[in-house]
MARDRENLO-500461 format. One record per residue (C-alpha): residue in one letter; x, y, z. Coordinates in nm, 2 decimals, padded with zeros to 4 digits. Layout:
N
<aa a&u X&v Y&w Z> .
...
This chain:
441
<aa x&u 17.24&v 09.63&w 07.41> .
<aa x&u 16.91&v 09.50&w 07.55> .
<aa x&u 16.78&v 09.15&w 07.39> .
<aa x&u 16.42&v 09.20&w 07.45> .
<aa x&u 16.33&v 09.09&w 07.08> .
<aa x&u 16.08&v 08.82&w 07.09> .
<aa x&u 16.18&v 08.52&w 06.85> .
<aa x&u 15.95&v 08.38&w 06.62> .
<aa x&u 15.94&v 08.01&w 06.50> .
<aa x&u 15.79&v 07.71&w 06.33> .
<aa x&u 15.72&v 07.39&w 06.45> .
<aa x&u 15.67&v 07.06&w 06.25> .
<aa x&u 15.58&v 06.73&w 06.35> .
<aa x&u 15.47&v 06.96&w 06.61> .
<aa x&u 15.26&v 06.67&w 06.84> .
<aa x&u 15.11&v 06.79&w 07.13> .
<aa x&u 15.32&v 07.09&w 07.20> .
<aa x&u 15.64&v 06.99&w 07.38> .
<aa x&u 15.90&v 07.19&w 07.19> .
<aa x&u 15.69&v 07.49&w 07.08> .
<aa x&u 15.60&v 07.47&w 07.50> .
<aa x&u 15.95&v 07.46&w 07.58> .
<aa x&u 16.04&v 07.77&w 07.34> .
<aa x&u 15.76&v 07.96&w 07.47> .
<aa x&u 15.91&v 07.90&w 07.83> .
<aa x&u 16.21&v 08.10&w 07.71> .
<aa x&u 16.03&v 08.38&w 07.52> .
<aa x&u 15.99&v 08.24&w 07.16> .
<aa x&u 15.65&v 08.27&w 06.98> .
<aa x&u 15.53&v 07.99&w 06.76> .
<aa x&u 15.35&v 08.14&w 06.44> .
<aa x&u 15.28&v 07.80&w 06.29> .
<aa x&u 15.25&v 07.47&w 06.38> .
<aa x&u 15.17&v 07.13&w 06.20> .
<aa x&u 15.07&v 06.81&w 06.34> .
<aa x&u 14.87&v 06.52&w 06.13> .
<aa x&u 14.71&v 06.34&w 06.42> .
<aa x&u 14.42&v 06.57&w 06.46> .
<aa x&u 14.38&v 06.52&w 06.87> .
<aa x&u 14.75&v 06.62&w 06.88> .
<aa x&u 14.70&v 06.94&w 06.67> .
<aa x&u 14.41&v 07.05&w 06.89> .
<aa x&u 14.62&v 07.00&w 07.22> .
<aa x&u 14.86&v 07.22&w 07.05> .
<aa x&u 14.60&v 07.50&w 06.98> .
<aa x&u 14.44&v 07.46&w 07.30> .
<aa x&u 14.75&v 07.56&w 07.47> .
<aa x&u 14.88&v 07.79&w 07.21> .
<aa x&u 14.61&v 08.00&w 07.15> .
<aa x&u 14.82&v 08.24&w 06.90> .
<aa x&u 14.95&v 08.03&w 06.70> .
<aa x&u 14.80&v 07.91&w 06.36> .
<aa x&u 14.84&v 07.55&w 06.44> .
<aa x&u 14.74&v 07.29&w 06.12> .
<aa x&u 14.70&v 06.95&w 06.10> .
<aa x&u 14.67&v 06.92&w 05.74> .
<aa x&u 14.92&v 06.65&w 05.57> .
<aa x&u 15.24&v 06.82&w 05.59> .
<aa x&u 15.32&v 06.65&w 05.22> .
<aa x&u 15.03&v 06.86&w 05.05> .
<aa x&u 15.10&v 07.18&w 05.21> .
<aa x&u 15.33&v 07.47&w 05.03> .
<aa x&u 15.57&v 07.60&w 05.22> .
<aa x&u 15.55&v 07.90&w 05.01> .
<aa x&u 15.18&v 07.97&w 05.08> .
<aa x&u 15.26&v 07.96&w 05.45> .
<aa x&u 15.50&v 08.19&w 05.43> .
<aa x&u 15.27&v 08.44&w 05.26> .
<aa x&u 15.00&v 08.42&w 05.52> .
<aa x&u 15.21&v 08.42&w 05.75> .
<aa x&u 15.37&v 08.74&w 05.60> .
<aa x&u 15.76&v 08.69&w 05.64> .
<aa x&u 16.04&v 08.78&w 05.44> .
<aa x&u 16.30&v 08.48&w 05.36> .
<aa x&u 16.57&v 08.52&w 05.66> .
<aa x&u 16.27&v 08.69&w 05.89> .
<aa x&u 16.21&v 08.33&w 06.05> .
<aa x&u 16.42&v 08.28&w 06.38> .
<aa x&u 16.42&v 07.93&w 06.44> .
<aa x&u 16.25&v 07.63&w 06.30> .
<aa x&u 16.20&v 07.31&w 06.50> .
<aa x&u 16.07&v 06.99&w 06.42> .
<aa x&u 16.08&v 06.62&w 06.48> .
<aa x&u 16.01&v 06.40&w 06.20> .
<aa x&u 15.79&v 06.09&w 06.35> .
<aa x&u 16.06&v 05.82&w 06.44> .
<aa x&u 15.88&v 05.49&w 06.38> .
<aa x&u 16.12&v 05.44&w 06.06> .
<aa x&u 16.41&v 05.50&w 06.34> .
<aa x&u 16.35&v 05.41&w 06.65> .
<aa x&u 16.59&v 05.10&w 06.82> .
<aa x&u 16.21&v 04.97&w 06.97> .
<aa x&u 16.09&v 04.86&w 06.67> .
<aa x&u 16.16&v 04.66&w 06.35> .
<aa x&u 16.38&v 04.93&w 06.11> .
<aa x&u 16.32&v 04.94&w 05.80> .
<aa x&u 16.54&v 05.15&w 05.56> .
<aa x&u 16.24&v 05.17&w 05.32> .
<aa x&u 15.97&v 05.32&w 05.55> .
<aa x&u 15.84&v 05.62&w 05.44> .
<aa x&u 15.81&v 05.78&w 05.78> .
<aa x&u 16.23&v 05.84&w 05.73> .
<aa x&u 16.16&v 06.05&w 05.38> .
<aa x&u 15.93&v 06.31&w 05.60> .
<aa x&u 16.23&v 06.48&w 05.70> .
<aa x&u 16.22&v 06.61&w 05.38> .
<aa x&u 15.95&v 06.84&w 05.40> .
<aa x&u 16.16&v 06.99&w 05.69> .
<aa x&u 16.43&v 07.06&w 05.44> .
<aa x&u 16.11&v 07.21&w 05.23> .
<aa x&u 16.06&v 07.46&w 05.49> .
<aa x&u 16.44&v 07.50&w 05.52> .
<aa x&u 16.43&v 07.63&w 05.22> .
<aa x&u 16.15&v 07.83&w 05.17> .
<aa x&u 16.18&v 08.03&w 05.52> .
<aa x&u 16.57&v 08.01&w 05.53> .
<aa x&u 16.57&v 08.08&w 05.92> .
<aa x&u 16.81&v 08.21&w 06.08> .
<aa x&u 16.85&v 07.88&w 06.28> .
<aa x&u 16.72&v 07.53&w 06.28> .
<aa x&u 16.66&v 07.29&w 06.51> .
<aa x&u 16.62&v 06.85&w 06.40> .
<aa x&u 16.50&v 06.64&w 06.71> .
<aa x&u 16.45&v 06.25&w 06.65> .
<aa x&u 16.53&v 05.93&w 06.82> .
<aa x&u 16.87&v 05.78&w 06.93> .
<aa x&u 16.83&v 05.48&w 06.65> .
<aa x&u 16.87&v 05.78&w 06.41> .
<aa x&u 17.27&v 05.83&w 06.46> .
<aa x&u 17.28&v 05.41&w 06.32> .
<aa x&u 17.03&v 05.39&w 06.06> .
<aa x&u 17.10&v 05.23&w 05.77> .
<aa x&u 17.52&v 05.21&w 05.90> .
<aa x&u 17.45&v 05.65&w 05.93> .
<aa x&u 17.37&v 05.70&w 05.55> .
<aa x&u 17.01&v 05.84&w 05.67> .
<aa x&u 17.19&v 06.06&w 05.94> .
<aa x&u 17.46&v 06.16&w 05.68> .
<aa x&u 17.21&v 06.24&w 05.39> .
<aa x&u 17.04&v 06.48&w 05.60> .
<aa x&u 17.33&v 06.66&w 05.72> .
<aa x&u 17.43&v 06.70&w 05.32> .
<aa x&u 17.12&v 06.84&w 05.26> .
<aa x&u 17.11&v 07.09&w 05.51> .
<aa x&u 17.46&v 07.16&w 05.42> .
<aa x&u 17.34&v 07.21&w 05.05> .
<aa x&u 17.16&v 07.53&w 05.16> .
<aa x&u 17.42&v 07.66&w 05.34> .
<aa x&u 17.35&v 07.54&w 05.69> .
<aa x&u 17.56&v 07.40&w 05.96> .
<aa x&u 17.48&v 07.06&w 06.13> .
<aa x&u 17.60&v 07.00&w 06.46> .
<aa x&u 17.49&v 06.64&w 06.61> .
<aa x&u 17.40&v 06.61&w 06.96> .
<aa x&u 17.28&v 06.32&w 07.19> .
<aa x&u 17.12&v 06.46&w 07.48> .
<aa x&u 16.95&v 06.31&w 07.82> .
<aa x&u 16.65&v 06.45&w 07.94> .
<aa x&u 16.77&v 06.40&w 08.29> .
<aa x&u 17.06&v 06.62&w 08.24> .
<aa x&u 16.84&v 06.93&w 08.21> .
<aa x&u 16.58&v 06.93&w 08.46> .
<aa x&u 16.35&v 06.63&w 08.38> .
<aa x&u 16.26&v 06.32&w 08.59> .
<aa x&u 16.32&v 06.11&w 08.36> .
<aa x&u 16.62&v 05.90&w 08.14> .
<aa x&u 16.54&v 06.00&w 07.81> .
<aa x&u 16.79&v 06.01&w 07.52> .
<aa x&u 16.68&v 06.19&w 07.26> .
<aa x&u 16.91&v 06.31&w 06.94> .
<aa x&u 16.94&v 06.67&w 06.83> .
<aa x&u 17.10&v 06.84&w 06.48> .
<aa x&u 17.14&v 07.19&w 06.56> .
<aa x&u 17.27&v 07.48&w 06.31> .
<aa x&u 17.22&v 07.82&w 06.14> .
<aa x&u 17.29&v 08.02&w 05.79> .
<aa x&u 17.62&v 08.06&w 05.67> .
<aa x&u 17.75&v 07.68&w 05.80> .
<aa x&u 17.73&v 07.78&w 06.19> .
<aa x&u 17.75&v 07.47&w 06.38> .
<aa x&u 17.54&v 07.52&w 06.73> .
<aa x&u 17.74&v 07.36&w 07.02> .
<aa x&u 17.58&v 07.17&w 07.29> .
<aa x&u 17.32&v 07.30&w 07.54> .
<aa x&u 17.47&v 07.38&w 07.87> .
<aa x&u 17.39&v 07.12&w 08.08> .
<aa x&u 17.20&v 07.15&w 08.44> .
<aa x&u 17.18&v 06.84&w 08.64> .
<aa x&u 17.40&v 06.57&w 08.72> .
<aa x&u 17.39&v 06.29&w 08.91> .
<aa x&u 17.59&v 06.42&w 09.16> .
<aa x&u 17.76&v 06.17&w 09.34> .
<aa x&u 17.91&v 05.97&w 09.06> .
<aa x&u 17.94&v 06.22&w 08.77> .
<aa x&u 18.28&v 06.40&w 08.90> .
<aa x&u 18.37&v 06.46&w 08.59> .
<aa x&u 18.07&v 06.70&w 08.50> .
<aa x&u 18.16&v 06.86&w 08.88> .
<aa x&u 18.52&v 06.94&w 08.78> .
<aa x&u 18.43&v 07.06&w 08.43> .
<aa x&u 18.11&v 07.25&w 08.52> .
<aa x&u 18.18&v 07.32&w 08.84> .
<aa x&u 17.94&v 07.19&w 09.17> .
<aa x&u 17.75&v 07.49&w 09.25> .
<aa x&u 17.63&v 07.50&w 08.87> .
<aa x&u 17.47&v 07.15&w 08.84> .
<aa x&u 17.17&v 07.04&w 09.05> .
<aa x&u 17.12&v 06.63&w 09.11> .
<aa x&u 16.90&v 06.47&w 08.89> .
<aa x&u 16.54&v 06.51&w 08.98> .
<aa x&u 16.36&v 06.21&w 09.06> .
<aa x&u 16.02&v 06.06&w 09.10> .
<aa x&u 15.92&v 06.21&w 09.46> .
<aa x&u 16.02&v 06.56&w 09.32> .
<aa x&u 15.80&v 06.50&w 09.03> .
<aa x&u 15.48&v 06.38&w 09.11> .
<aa x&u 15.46&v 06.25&w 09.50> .
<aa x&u 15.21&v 06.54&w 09.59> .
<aa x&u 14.95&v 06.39&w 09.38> .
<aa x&u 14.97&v 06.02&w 09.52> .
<aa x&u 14.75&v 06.19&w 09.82> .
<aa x&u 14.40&v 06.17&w 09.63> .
<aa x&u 14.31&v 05.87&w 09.43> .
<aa x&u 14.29&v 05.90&w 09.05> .
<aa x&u 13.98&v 05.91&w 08.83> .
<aa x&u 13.86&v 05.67&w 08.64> .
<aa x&u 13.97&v 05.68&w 08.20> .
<aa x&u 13.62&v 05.83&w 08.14> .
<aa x&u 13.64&v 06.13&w 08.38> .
<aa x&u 13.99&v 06.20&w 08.22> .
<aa x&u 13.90&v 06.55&w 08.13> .
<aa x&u 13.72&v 06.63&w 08.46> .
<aa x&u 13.91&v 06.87&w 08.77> .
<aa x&u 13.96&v 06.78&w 09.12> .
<aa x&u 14.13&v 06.98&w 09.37> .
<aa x&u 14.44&v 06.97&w 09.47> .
<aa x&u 14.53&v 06.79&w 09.78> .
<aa x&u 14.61&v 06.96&w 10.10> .
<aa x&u 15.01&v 06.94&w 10.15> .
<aa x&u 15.26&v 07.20&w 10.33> .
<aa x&u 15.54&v 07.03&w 10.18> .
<aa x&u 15.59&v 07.08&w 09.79> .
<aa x&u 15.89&v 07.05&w 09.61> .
<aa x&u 16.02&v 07.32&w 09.41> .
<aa x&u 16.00&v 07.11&w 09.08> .
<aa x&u 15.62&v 07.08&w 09.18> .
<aa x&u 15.58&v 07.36&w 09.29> .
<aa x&u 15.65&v 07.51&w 08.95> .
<aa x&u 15.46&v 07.21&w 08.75> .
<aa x&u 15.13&v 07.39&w 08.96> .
<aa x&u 15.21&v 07.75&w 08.84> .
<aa x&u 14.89&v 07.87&w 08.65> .
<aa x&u 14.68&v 07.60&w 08.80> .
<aa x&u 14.43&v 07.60&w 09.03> .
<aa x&u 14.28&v 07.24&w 08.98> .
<aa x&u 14.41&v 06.90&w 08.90> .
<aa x&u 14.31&v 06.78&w 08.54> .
<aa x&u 14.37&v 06.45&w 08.39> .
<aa x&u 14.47&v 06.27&w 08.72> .
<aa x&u 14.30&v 05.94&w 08.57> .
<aa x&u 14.43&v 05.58&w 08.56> .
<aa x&u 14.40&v 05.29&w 08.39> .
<aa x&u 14.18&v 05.06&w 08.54> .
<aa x&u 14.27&v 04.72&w 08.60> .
<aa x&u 14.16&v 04.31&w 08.66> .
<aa x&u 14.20&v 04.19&w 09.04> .
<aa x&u 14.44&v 03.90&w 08.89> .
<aa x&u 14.69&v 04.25&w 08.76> .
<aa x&u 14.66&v 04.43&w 09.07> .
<aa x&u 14.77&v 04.14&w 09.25> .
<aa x&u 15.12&v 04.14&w 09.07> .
<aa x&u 15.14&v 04.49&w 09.13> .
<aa x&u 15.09&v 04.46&w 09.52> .
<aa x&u 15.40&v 04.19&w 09.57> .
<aa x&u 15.62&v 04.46&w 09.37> .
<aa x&u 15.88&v 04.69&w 09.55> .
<aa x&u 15.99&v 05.03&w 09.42> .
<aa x&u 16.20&v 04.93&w 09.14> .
<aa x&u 16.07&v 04.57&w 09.09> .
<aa x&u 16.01&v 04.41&w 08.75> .
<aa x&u 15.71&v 04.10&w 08.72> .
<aa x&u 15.97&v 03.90&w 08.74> .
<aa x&u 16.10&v 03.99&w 09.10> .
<aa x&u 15.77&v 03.87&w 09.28> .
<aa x&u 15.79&v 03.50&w 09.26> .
<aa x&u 15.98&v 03.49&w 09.62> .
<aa x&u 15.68&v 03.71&w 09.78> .
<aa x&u 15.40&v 03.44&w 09.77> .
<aa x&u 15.35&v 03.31&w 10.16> .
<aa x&u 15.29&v 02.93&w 10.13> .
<aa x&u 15.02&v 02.95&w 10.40> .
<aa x&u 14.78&v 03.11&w 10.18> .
<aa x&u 14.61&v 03.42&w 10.24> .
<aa x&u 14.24&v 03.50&w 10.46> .
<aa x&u 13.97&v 03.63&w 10.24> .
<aa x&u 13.95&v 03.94&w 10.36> .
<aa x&u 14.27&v 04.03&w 10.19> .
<aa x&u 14.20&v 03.82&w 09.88> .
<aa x&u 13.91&v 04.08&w 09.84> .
<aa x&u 14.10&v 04.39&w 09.95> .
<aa x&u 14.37&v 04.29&w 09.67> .
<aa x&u 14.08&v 04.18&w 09.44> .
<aa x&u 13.80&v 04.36&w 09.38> .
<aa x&u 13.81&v 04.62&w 09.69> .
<aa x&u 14.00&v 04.89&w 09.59> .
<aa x&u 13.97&v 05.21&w 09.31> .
<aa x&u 14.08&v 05.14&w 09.02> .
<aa x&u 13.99&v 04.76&w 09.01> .
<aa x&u 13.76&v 04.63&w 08.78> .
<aa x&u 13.46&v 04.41&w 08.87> .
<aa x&u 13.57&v 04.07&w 08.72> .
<aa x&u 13.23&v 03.94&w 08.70> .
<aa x&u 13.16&v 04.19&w 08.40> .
<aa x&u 13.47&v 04.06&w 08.19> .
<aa x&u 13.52&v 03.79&w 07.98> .
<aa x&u 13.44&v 03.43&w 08.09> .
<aa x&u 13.79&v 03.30&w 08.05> .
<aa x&u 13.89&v 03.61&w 08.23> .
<aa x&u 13.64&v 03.51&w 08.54> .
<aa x&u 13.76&v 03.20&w 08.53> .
<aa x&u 14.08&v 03.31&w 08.61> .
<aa x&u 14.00&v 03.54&w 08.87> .
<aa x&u 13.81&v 03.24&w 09.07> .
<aa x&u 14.14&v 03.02&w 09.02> .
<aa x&u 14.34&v 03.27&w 09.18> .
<aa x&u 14.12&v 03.31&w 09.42> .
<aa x&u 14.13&v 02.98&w 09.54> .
<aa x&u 14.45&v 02.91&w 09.49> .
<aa x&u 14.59&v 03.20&w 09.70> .
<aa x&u 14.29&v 03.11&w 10.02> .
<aa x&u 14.40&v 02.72&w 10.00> .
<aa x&u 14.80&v 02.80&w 10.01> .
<aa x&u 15.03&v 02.50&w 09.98> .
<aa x&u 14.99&v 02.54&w 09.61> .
<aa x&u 15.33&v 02.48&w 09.41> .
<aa x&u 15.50&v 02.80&w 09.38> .
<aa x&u 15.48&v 02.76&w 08.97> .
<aa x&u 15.15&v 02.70&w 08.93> .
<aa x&u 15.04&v 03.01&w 09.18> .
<aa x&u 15.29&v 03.24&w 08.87> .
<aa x&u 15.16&v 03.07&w 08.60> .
<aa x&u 14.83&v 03.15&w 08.70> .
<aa x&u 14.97&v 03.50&w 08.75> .
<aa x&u 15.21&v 03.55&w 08.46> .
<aa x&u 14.93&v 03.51&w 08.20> .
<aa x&u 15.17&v 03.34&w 07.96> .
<aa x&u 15.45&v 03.54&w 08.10> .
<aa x&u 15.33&v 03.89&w 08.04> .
<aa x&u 15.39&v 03.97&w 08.42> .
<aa x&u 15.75&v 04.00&w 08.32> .
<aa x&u 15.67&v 04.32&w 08.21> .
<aa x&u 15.57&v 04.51&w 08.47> .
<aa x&u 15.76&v 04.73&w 08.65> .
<aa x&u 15.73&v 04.99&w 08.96> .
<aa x&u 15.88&v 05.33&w 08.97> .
<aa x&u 16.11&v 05.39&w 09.23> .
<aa x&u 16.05&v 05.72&w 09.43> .
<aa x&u 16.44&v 05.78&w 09.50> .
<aa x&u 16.55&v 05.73&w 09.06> .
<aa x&u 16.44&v 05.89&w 08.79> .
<aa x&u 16.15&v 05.77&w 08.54> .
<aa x&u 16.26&v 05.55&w 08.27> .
<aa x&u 16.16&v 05.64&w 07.93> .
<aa x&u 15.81&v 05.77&w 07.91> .
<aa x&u 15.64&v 05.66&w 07.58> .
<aa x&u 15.37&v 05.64&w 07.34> .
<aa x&u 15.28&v 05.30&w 07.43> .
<aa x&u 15.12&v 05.38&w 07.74> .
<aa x&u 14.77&v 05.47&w 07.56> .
<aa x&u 14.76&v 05.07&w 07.55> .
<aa x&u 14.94&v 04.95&w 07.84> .
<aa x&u 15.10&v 05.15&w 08.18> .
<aa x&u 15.20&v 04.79&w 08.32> .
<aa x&u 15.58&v 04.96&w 08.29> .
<aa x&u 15.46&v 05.24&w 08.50> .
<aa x&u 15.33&v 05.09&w 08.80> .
<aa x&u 15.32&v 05.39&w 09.06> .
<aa x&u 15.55&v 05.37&w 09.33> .
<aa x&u 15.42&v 05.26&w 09.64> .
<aa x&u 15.01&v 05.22&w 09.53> .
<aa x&u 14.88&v 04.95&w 09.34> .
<aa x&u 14.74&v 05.10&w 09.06> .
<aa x&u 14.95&v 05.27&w 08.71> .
<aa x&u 15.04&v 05.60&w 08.71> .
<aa x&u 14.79&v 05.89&w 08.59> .
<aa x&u 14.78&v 06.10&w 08.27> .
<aa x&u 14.89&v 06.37&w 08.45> .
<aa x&u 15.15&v 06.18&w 08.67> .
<aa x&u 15.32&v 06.08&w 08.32> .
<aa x&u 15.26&v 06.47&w 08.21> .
<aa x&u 15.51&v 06.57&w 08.50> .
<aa x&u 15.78&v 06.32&w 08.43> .
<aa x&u 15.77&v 06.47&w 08.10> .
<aa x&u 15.80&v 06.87&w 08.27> .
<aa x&u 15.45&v 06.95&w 08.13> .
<aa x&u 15.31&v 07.16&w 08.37> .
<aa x&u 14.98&v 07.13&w 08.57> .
<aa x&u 14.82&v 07.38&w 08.32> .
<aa x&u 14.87&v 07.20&w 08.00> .
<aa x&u 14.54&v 07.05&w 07.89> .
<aa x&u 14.54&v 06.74&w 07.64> .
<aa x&u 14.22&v 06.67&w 07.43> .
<aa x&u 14.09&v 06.32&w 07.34> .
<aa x&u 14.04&v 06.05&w 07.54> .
<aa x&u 14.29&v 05.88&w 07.80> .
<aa x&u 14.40&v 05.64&w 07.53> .
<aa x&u 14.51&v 05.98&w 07.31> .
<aa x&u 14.61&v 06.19&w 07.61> .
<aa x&u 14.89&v 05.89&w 07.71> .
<aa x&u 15.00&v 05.87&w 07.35> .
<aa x&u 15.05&v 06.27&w 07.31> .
<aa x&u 15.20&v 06.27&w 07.62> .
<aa x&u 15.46&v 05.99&w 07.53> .
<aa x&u 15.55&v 06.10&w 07.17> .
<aa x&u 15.59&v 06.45&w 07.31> .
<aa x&u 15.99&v 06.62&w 07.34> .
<aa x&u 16.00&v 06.73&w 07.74> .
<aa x&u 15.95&v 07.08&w 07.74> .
<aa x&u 16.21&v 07.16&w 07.98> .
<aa x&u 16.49&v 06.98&w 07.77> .
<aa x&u 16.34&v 07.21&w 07.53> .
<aa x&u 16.35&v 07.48&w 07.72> .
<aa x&u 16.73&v 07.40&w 07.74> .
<aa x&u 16.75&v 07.37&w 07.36> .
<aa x&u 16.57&v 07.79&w 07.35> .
<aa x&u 16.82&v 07.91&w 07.56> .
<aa x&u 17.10&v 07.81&w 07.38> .
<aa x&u 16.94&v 07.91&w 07.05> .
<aa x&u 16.84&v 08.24&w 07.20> .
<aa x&u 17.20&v 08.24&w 07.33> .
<aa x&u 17.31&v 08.22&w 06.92> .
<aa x&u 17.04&v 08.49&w 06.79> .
<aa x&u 17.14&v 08.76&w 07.04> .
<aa x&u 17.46&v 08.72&w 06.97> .
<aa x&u 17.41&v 08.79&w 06.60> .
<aa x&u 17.22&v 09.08&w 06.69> .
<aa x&u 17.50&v 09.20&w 06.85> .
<aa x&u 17.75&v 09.13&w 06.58> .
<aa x&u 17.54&v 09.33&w 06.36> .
<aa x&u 17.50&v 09.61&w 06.60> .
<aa x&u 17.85&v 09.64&w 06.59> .
């Protein structure tokens, strides 16, 4: 028996896209979507075209009215996906067992019970398996058991399935009549330490971990845009060499879009340029020459390059500091401390970091709409793009994002990978065929 039928679902706490993206990858069709953030929601659309995408407060709307527009029958639903927002969870922040943000996963349950899909799928944050000692993870799993759902409980790596990038990201996956939905079969590995994955999985079946070359190093070949061109094209640089995983982030594409960086003070771009691939702020104090530096480099480093700012339109404590520097660094013979004082702007350098090209990203996040200063690019002095962060989170070249830089960054960030997504489809597609074929027989 053929499995050509083409799954529908619903997506809530939908963001930019990501999951509904990664479904779509494996043949699912999103009929609904809801999103608050109303740059988020339009992203969505944009890219979803048939889908009725809504960014109405999800507490206000009926899941039974949506289910009449949308025309289903309880049970018709295939899947529905969703990711609570994760401020109430998330190990980055201060917890806080009373936020409301962790009650939202009750309009999930809502929906649960309205649509009563044939499957569900519950993505959130790794801080959600210890909130509150587990109560919060344990009260969900009783309520989804209350309608006669399964809940299986899974921490998966974005790495693990095709994305450059280390990102743990919980997953409660289950369907009608108490099914539990085992793990996603995994893809990648790192190769050469994980021999247990080889033996179980077997080498020819798992690929190494991408990293950041296979990701975005085509794009390091033409310099960025500035934040205000953000939704302006360029084209794509000349290269006979692509990766495959680049190769398949251009399919659909015929320009860049979104290749825009934050700009930056001469004082900043200074840190960055004493960093190595892999560096933190912290690892350039032993990269200062004690013989001081011409001029003609001060100003390369300083105020000649894209992407720097002109210091003499900032503030005047900022100009100030800029002219210090300046000094400081021609003179040489300077005390090593005061030369990272001066740079460490009351120890904020510490938080830089470069990408190395050879690793995997670290964990992309939200928190890049303010500052990219842990996403230093590689081997230029600048932080990486919008669309640089878009591939190390599997969007592909195609994918448009609506708002400003500052909204693009944060969509991007908050989004699920839509490969790892992807991942997540095909074992859910996996668990619908098979109960078509059950009922066949």
């Amino acid at each position: 028996m053929s499995n050509s039928k083409i799954y529908k679902t619903i997506d809530l706490f939908a963001g930019a896209g990501g999951l509904t993206e990664g479904f779509r990858r494996e043949g699912f069709q999103a009929v609904y979507a809801n999103e608050f953030e109303k740059n988020a929601a339009a992203t969505c659309q944009l890219n979803h075209p048939d889908t009725l995408v809504s960014c109405e407060d999800i507490i206000q709307v009926s899941a039974a009215e949506v289910r009449k527009e949308l025309s289903l029958d309880v049970h018709e639903l295939d899947v529905l996906v969703g990711g609570p927002p994760c401020q109430g969870f998330s190990t980055y922040g201060q917890r806080d067992d009373e936020d409301p943000r962790n009650k939202l996963y009750m309009q999930f349950i809502k929906f649960l019970g309205e649509f009563r899909p044939k499957t569900y799928v519950i993505e959130n944050v790794e801080g959600l398996l210890s909130m509150s000692g587990g109560a919060v993870l344990n009260a969900i799993i009783s309520d989804l058991e209350n309608l006669g759902y399964g809940a299986q409980v899974h921490l998966l790596n974005a790495v693990d399935f095709g994305v450059p990038q280390k990102r743990k990201r919980v997953f409660i996956l289950g369907g009608l009549d108490g099914e539990k939905i085992s793990v996603p079969v995994q893809t990648h590995s790192e190769i050469d330490k994980d021999q247990s994955q080889i033996d179980l999985l077997g080498k020819d079946t798992l690929r190494s971990w991408l990293n950041v070359s296979d990701a975005i190093s085509d794009l390091s070949l033409v310099d960025p845009m500035v934040p205000k061109d953000t939704q302006l094209s360029m084209s794509y640089p000349d290269t006979s060499e692509l990766t495959d995983y680049q190769k398949r982030m251009r399919v659909g594409s015929d320009a860049l879009s979104h290749h825009s960086s934050k700009q930056m003070l001469g004082i900043r771009r200074l840190r960055l340029a004493m960093m190595h691939p892999g560096d933190y702020g912290r690892d350039i104090a032993g990269r200062i020459a004690d013989k001081g530096l011409p001029y003609e480099i001060i100003d390369k480093l300083l105020t000649g390059s894209a992407g720097v700012r002109d210091y003499k339109g900032c503030r005047k404590q900022d100009v100030e500091k800029e002219m210090k520097l300046r000094e400081m660094l021609h003179e040489g013979k300077h005390d090593l401390n005061e030369i990272m004082e001066t740079l460490s702007s009351g120890g904020f350098a510490n938080k830089y970091r470069r990408l190395h090209w050879d690793s995997p990203s670290h964990t992309v996040v939200a928190h890049m709409a303010r500052d990219c200063s842990d996403f230093v690019h590689p081997d230029q002095d600048r932080f990486i793009s919008v669309r640089e962060s878009a591939r190390l989170q599997s969007f592909q070249d195609s994918y448009r994002f609506v708002g400003s830089q500052f909204q693009q960054f944060k969509q991007i960030g908050n989004a699920v990978p839509p490969e790892l997504g992807s991942a997540i489809a095909r074992k859910i597609k996996q668990v619908l065929g098979e109960s078509l074929l059950n009922k066949a027989a």
